[in-house]
TIVO-2410 file (N, C-alpha, C; in nm, 3 decimals):
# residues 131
REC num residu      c1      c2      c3 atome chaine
REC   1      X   0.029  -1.395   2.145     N      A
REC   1      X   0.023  -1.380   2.001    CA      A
REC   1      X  -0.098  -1.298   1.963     C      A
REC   2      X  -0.114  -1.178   1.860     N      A
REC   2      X  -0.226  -1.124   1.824    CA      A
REC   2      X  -0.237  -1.186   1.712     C      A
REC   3      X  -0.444  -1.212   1.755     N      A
REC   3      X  -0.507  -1.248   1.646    CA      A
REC   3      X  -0.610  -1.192   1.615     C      A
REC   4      X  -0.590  -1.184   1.467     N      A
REC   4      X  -0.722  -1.057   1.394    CA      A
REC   4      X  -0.862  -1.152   1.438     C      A
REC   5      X  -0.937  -1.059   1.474     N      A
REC   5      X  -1.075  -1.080   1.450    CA      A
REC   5      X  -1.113  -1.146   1.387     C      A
REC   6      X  -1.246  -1.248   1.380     N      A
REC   6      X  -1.304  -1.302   1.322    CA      A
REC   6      X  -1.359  -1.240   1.180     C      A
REC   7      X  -1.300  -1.268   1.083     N      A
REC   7      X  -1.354  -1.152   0.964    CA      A
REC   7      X  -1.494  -1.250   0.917     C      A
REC   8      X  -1.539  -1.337   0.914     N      A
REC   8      X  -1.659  -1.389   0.887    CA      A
REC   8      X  -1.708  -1.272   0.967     C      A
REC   9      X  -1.749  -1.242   1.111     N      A
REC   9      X  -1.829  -1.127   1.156    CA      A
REC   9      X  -1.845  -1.025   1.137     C      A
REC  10      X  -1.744  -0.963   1.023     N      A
REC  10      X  -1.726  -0.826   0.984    CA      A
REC  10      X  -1.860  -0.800   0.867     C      A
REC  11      X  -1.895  -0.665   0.900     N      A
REC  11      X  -1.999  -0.603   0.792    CA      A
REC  11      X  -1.961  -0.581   0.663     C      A
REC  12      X  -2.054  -0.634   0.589     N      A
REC  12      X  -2.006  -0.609   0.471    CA      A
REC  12      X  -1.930  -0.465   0.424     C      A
REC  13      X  -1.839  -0.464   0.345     N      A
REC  13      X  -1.782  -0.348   0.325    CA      A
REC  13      X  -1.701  -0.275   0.433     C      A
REC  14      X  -1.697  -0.315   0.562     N      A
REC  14      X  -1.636  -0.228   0.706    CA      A
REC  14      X  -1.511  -0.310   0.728     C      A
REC  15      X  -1.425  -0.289   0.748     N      A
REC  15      X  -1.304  -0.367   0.794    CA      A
REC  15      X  -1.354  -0.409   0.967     C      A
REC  16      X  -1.238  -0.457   0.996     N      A
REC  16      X  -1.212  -0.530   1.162    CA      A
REC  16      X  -1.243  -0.423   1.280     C      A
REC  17      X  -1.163  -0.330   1.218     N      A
REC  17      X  -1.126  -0.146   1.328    CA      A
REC  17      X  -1.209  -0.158   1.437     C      A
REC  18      X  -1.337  -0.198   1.353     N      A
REC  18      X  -1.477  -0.171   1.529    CA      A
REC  18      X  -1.460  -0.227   1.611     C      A
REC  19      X  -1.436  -0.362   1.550     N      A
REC  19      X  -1.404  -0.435   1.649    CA      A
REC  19      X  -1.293  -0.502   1.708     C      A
REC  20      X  -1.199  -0.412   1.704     N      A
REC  20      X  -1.121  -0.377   1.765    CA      A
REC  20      X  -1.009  -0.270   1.825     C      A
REC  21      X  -1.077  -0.252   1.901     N      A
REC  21      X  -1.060  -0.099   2.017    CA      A
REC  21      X  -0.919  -0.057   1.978     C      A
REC  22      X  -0.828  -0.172   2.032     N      A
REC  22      X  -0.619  -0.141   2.044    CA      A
REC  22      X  -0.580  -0.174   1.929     C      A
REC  23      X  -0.669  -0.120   1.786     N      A
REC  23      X  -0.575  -0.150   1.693    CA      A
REC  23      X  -0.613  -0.010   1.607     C      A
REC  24      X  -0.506   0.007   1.568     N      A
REC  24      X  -0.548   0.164   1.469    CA      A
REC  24      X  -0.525   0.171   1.361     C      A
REC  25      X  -0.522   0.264   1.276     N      A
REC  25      X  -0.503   0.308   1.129    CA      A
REC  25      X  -0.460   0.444   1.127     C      A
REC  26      X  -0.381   0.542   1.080     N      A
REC  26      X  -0.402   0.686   1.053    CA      A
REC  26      X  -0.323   0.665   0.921     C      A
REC  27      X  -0.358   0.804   0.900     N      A
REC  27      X  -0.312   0.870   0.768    CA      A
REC  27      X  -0.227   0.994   0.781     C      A
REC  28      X  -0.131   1.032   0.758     N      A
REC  28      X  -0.068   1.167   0.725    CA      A
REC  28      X  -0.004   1.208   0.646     C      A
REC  29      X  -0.041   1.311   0.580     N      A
REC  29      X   0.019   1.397   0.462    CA      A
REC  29      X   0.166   1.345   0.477     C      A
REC  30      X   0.261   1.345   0.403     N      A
REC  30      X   0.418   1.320   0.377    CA      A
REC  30      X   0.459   1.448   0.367     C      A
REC  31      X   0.515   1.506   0.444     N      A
REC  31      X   0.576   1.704   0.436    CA      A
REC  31      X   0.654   1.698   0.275     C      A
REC  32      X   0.745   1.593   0.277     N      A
REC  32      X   0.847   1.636   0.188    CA      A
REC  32      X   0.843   1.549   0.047     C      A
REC  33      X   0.900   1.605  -0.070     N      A
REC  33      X   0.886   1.524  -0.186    CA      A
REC  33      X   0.927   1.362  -0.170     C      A
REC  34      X   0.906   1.280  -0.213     N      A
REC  34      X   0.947   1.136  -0.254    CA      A
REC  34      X   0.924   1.119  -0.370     C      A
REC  35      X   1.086   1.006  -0.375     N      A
REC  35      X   1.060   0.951  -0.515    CA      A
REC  35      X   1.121   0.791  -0.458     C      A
REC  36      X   1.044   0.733  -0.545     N      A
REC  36      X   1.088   0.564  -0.563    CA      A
REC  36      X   1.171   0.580  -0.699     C      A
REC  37      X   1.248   0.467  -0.695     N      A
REC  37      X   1.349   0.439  -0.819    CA      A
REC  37      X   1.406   0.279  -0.748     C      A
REC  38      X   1.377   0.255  -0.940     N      A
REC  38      X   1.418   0.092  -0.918    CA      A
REC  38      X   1.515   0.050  -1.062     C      A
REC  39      X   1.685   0.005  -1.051     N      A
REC  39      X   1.694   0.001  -1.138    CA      A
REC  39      X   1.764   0.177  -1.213     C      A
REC  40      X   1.781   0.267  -1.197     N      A
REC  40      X   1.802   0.340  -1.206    CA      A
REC  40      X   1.722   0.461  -1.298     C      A
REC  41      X   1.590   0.387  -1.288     N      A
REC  41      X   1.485   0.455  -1.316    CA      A
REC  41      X   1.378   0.504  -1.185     C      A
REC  42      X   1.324   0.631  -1.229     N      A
REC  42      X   1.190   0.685  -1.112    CA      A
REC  42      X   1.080   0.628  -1.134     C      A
REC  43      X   1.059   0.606  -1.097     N      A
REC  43      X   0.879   0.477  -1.059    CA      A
REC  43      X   0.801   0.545  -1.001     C      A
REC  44      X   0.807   0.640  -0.933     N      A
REC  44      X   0.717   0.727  -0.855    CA      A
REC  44      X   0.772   0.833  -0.799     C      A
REC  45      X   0.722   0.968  -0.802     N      A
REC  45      X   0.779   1.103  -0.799    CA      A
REC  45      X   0.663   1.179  -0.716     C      A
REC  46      X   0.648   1.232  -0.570     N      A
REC  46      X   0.560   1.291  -0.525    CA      A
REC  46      X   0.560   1.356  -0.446     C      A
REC  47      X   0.514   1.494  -0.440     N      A
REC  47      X   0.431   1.585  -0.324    CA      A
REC  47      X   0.328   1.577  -0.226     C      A
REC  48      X   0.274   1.463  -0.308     N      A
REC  48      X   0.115   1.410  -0.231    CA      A
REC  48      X   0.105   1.314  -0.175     C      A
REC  49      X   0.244   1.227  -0.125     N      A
REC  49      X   0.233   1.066  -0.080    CA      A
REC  49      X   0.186   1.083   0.074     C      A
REC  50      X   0.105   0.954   0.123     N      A
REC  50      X   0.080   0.959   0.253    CA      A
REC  50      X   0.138   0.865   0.296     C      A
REC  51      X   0.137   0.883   0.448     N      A
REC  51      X   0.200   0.826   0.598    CA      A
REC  51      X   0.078   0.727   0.631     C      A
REC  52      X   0.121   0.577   0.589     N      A
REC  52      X   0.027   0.543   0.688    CA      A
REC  52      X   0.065   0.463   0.853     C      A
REC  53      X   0.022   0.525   0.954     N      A
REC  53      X   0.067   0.375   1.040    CA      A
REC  53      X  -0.026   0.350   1.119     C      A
REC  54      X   0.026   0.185   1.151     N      A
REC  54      X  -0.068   0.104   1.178    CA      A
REC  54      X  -0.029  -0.005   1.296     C      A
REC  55      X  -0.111  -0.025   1.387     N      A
REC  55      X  -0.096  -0.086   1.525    CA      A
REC  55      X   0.038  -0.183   1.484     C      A
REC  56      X   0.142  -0.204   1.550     N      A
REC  56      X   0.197  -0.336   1.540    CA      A
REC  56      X   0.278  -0.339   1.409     C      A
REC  57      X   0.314  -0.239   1.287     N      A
REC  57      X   0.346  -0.266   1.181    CA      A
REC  57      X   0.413  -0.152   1.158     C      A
REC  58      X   0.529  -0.083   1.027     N      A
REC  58      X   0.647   0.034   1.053    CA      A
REC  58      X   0.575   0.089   0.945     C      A
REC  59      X   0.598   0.228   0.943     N      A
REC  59      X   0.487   0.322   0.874    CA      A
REC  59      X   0.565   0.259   0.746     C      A
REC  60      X   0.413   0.351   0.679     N      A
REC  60      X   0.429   0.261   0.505    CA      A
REC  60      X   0.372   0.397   0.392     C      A
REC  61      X   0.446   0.440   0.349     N      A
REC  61      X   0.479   0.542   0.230    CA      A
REC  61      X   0.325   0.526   0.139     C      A
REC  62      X   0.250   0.557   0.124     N      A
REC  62      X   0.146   0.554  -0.049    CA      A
REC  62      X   0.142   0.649  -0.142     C      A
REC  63      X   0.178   0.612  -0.253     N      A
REC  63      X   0.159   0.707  -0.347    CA      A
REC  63      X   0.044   0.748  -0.403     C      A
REC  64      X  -0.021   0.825  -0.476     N      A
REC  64      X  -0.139   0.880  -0.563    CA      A
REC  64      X  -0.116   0.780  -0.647     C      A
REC  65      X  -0.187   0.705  -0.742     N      A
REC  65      X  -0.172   0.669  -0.842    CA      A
REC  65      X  -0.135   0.712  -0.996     C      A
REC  66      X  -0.199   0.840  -0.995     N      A
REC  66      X  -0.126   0.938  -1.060    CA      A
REC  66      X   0.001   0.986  -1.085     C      A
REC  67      X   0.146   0.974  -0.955     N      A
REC  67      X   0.222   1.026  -0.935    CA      A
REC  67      X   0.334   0.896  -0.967     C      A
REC  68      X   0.297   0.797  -1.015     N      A
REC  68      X   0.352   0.646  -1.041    CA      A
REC  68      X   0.333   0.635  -1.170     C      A
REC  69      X   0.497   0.626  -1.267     N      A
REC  69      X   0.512   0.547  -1.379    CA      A
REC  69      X   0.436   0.440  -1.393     C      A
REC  70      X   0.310   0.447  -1.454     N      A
REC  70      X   0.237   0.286  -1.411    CA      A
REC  70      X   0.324   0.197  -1.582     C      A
REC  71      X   0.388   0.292  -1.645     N      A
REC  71      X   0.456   0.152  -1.747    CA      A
REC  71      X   0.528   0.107  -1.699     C      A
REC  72      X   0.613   0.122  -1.603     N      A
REC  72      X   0.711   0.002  -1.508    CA      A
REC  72      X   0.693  -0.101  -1.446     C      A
REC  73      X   0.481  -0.100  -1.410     N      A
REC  73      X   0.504  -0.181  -1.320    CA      A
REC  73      X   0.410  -0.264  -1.390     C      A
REC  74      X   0.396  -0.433  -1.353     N      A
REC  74      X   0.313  -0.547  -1.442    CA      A
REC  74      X   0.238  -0.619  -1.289     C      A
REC  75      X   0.113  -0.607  -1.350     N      A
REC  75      X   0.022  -0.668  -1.248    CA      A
REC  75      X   0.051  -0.816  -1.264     C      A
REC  76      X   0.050  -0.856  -1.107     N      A
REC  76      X   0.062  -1.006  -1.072    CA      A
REC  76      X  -0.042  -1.065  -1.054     C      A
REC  77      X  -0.069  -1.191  -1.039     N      A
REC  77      X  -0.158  -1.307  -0.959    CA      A
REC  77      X  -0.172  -1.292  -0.837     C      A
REC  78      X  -0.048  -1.239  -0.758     N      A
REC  78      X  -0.033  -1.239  -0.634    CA      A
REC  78      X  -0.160  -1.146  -0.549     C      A
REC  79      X  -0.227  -1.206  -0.444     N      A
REC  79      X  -0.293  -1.098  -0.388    CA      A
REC  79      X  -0.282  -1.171  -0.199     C      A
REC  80      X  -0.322  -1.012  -0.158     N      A
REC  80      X  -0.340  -1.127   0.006    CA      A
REC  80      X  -0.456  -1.002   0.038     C      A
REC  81      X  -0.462  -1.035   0.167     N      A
REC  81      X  -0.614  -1.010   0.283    CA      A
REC  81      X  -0.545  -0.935   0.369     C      A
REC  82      X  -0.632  -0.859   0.430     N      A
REC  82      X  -0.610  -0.794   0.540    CA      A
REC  82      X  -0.708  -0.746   0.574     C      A
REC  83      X  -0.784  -0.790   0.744     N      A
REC  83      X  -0.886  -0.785   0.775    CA      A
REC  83      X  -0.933  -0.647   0.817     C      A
REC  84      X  -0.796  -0.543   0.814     N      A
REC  84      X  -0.835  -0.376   0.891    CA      A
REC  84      X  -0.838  -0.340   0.706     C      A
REC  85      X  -0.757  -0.377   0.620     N      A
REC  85      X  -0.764  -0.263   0.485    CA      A
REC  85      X  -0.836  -0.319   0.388     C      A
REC  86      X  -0.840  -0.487   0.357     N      A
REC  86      X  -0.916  -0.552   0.255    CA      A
REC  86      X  -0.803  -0.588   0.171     C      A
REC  87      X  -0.856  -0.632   0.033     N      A
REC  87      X  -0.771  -0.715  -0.046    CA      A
REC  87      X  -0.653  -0.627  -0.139     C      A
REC  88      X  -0.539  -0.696  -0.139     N      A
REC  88      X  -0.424  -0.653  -0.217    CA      A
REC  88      X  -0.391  -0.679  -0.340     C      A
REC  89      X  -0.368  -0.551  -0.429     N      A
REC  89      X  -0.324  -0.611  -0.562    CA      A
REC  89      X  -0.194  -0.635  -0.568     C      A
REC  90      X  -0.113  -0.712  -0.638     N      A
REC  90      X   0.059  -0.631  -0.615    CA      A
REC  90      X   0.095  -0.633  -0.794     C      A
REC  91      X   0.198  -0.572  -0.804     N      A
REC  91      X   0.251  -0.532  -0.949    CA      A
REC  91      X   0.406  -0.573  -0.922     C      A
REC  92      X   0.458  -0.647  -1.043     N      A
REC  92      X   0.636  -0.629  -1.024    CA      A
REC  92      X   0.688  -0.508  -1.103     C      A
REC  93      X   0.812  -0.448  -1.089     N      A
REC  93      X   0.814  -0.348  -1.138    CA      A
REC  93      X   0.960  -0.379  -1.246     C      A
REC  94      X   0.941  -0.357  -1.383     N      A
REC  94      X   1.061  -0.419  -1.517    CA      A
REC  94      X   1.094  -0.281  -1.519     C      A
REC  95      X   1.241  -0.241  -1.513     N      A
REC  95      X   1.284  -0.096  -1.568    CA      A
REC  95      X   1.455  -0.155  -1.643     C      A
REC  96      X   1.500  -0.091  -1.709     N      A
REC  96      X   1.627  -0.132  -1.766    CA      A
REC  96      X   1.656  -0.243  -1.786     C      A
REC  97      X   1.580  -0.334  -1.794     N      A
REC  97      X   1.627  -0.499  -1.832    CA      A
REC  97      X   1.648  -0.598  -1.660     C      A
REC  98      X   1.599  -0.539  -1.582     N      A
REC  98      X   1.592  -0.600  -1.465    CA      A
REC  98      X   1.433  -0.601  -1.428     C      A
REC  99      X   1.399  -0.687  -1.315     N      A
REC  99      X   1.259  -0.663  -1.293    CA      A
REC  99      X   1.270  -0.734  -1.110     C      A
REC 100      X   1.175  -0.664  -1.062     N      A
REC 100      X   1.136  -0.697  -0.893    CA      A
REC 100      X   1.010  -0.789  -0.900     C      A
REC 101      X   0.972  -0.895  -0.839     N      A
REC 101      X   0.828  -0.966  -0.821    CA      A
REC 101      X   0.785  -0.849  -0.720     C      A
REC 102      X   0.648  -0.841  -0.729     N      A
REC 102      X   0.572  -0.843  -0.661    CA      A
REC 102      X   0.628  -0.704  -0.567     C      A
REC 103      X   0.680  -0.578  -0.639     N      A
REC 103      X   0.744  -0.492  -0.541    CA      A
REC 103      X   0.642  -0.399  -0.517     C      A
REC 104      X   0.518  -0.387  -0.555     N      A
REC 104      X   0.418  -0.260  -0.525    CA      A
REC 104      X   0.303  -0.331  -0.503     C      A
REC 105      X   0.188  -0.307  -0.400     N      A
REC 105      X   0.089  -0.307  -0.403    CA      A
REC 105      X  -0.045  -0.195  -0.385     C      A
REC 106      X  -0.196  -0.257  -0.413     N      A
REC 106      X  -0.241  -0.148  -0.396    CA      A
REC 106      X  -0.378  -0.180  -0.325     C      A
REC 107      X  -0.479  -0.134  -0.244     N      A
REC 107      X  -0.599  -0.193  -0.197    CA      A
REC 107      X  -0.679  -0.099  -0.331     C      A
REC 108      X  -0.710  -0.157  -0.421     N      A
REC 108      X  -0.791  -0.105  -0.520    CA      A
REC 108      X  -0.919  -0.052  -0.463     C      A
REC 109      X  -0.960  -0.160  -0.383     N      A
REC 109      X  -1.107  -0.138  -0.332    CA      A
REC 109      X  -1.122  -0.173  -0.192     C      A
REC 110      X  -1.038  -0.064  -0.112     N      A
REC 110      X  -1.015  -0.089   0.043    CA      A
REC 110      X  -1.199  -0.119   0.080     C      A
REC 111      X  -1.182  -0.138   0.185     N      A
REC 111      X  -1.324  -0.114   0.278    CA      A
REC 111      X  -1.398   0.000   0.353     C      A
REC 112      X  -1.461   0.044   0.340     N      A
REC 112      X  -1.536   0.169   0.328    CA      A
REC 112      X  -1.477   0.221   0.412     C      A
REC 113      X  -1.396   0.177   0.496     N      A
REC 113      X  -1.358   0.295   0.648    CA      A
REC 113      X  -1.275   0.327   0.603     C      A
REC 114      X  -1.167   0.301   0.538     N      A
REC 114      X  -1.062   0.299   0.469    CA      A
REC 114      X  -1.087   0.393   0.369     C      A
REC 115      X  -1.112   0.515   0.282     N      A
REC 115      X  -1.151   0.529   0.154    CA      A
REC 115      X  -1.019   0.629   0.115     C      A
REC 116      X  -0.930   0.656   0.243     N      A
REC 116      X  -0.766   0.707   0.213    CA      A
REC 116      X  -0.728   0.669   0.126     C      A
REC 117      X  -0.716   0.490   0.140     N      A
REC 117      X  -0.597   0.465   0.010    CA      A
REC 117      X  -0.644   0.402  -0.100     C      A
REC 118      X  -0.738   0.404  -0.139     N      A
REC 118      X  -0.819   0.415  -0.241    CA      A
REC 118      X  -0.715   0.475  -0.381     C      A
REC 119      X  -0.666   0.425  -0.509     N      A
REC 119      X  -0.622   0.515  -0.601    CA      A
REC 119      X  -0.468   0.542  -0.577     C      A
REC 120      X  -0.418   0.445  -0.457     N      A
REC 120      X  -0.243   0.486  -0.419    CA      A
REC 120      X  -0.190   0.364  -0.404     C      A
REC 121      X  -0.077   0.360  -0.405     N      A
REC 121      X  -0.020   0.254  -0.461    CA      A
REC 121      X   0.137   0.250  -0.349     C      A
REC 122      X   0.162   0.132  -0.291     N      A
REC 122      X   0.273   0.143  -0.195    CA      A
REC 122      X   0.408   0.030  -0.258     C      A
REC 123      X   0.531   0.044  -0.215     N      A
REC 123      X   0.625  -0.002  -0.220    CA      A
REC 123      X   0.715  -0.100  -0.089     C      A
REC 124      X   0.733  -0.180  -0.158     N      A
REC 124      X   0.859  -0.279  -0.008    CA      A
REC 124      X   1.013  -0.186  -0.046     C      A
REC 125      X   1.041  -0.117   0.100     N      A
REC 125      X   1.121  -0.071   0.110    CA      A
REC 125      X   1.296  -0.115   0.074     C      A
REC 126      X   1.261  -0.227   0.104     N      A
REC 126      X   1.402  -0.331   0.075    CA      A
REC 126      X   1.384  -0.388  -0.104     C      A
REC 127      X   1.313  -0.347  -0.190     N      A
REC 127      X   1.285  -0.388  -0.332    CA      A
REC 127      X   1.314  -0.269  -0.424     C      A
REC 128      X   1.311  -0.127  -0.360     N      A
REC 128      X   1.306  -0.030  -0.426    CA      A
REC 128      X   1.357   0.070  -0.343     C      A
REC 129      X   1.438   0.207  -0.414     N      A
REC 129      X   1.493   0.283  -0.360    CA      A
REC 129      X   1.433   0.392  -0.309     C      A
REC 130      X   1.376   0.472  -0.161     N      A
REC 130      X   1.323   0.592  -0.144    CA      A
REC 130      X   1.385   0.700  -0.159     C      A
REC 131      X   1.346   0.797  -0.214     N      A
REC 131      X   1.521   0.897  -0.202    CA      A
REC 131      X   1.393   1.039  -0.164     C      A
***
């Protein structure tokens, strides 16, 4: 079974990464446009989204924050941890009289190693449509 690091030992502001060698992070540009749509509305429309992947987990789409209808989506209570990126916001997203819990999140204030996704905002693939 993998288990994250002790995050009590982590430096302030640094995620887990150092300390640990076999686990990674990257980033890559997205070549081609994306759009999210939920509901039969666009939620997010972009040229600029990134690739992120990550040890053990299936790459994960981020948008600019900019490039996201932010009137669709309603900030939740909901948050979680993650000892390589830091804390999660999530938003549900209301379009046409329907609404998703909790279908976007964002690391508002990743951890300094992190300063990629800073300002971008990601989607659960099974909550919302990629086209």
């Amino acid at each position: 079974m993998d288990t994250p690091p002790d995050t009590a030992k982590q430096s302030p502001g640094l995620s887990a990464l150092a300390d640990t060698p076999d686990y990674e992070i990257t980033f890559e540009s997205e070549p081609k446009r994306l759009r999210v749509q939920f509901n039969g509305e666009t939620i997010a429309d972009s040229t600029e989204a990134l690739v992120l992947s990550e040890t053990r987990h299936a790459d994960v789409h981020y948008f600019p924050r900019a490039d996201v209808s932010m009137d669709f989506l309603r900030r939740t209570d909901h948050h979680s941890f993650c000892p390589y990126k830091g804390s999660a916001s999530y938003w549900s997203i209301e379009a046409g009289g329907k609404s998703v819990e909790n279908a976007a999140w964002s690391y508002e204030d990743p951890f300094d190693d992190l300063p990629e996704i800073k300002s971008y905002i990601s989607f659960y693939k099974d909550r919302v449509t990629f086209r």
